[in-house]
N, C-alpha and C positions, 0 to 999 in steps of 0.2 A: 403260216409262212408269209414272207413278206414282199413287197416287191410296190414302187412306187409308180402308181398307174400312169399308161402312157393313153395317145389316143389312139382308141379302141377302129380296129378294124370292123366291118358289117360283114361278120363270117358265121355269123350264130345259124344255124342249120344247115351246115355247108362243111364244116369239119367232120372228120370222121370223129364219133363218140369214143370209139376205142382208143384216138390218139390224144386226146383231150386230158389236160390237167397230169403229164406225164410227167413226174419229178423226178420217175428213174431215170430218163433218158438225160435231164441235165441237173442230177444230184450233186453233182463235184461242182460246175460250175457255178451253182448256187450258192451252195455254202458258201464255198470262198468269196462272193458275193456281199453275200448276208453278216460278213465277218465284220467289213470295212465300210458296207454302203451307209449312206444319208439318213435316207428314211429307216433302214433295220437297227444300225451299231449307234443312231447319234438321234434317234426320233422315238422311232415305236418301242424300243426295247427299254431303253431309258424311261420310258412315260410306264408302260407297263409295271414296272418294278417300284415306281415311286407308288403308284396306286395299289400295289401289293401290300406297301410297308411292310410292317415287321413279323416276318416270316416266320422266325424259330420255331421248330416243333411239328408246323401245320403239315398236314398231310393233305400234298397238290396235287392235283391233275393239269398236265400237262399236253391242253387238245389238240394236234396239227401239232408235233413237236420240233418237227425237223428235224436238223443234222446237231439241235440239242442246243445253241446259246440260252436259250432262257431259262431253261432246265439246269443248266450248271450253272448262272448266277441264281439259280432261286435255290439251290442245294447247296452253293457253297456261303449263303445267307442264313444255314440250316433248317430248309424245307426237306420235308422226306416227299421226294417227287417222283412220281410216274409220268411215263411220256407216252402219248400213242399216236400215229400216226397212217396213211392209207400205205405211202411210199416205203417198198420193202428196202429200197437204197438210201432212202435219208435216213431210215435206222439205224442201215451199216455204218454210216458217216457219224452218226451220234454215238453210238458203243465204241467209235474208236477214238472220238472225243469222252466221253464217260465212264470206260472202261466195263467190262463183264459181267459185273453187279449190278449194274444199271436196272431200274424197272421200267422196260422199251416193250411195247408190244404192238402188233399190227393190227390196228382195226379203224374199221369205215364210221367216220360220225354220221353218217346218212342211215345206221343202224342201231342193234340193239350194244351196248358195250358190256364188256366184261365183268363188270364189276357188281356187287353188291349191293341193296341200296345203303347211302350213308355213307359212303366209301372215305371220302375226300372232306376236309374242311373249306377250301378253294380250288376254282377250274379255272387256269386257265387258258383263252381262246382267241389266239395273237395269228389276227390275221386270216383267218380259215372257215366263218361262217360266210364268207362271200362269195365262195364255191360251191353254197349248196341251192337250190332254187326254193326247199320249205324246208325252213327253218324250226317248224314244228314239233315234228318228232325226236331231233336234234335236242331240242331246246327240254322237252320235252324228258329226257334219257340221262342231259348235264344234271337237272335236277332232281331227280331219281338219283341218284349216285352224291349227289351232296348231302350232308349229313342237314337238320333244321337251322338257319340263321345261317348257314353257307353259303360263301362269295361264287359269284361266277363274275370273271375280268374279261371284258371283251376289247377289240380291238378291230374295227372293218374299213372299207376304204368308206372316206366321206362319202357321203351320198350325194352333194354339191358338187363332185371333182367334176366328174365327167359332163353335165350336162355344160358345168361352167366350161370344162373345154372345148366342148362343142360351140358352145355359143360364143366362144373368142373365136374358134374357125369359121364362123358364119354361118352355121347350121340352124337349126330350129330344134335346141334339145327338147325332149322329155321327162319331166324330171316324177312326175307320179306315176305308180305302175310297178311294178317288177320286171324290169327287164334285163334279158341275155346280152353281155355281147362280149367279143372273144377276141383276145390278144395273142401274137408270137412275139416268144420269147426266146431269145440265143445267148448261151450263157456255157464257158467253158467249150466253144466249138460245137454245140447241139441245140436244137431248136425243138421245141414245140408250143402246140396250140394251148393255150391255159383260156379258161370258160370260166366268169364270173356273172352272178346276179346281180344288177343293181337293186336298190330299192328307195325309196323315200324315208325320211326318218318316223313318220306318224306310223311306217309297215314293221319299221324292226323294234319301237317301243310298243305296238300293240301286239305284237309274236311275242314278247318278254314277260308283260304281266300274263299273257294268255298261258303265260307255262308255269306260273306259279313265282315269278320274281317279281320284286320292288328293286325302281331303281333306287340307286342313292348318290351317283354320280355318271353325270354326261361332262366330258370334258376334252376339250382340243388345246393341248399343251404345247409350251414352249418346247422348242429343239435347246440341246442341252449348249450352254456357254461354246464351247470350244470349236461346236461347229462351222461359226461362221472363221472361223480361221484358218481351218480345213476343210473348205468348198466354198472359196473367196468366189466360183464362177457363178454357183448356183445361188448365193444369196447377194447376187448387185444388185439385182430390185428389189431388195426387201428389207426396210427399213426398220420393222420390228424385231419382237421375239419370237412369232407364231407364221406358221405358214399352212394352205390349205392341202391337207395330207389324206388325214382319219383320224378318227370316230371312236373315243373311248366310252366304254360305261363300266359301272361296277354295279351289280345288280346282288342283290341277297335274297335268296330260297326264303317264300314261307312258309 
């Protein structure tokens, strides 16, 4: 799931756990979000797909699927895709984009998944391992469930954004470590607290090989052509192609 980092409040042991990372509460709001925004419809989702390429056939997993856009460009790419998700309402919102057939199931990536091993020939994971604090068993379970020489696509916020934001506010960031810190979000009329891990990039490429993947691409892509003509506000300062977002890799099971 996507959402383009703002500066982060100091609320990390201070939110109630139970209202943390609540998607039911602003599922509507999101999607319809996620339909049109910057970083989801013209950055992450775009980039994703290009590093997918050519889909036909491959049997995807679909981790943190949401209310389902990437799931339906990779199916109507002819991917035969499963989607699973923690949020029992961005599921509802995806089966009513997907229709009944859908293969939508709820489960927690912080566990074990449902599936087989070998399951999938590609996973992928847009947006949704920067909610978890180890990566481990995670990482751990994608590749369990990939069949041998299978892709896992990932997608996390930069691990640059925030310290660089803080250091534009005048702060003193931190940028080695793994650390908590925790944003409100209002979307469609409802709010909550959403809790992410930073980490350093030397944390999430030694958590990758440690799980059994090679990478084969680290990549911070262009935003696609059309954008800058459809958020003339957001790109006056930005004279290039690329702006600092996230954090692509493509990693293969060995």
């Amino acid at each position: 799931m996507a959402h383009m980092p703002t500066m982060p409040e100091d609320l990390a042991g201070t939110a109630n756990p139970s209202r943390l990372n609540d998607y039911d509460r602003i599922a509507e709001g999101y999607a319809a979000e996620n339909e049109t925004s910057l970083p989801n419809a013209y950055y992450e989702r775009p980039a994703m797909l290009e590093l997918a390429g050519d889909v036909t056939g491959r049997r995807i997993l679909d981790a943190g699927c949401g209310s389902g856009p990437l799931f339906s460009a990779l199916r109507d790419r002819g991917a035969i895709v499963t989607g699973i998700d923690m949020s029992a309402g961005m599921l509802e919102l995806a089966r009513q984009r997907l229709g009944a057939d859908a293969d939508l199931r709820v489960a927690d990536l912080a566990g074990p998944l449902p599936f087989p091993d070998g399951s999938f020939d590609d996973v992928v994971a847009s947006l949704v391992l920067h909610y978890l604090e180890d990566w481990g068993p995670t990482l751990a379970e994608l590749r369990r469930v990939l069949r041998p020489g299978g892709r896992l696509l990932v997608s996390v916020d930069h691990p640059f954004v925030i310290p660089l934001m803080r250091a534009m506010a005048g702060g003193k960031p931190s940028y080695f470590g793994v650390r908590n810190r925790t944003e409100e979000w209002t979307m469609g009329g409802q709010t909550a607290q959403m809790s992410f891990w930073d980490r350093p990039l030397h944390v999430m490429t030694e958590a990758f090989t440690a799980a059994g993947f090679r990478i084969s691409v680290i990549s911070e892509p262009p935003f696609v052509p059309e954008a800058r003509e459809l958020f003339p506000d957001e790109f006056r300062e930005i004279t290039g192609t690329r702006f600092l977002s996230f954090l692509f890799f493509v990693l293969e099971a060995g």
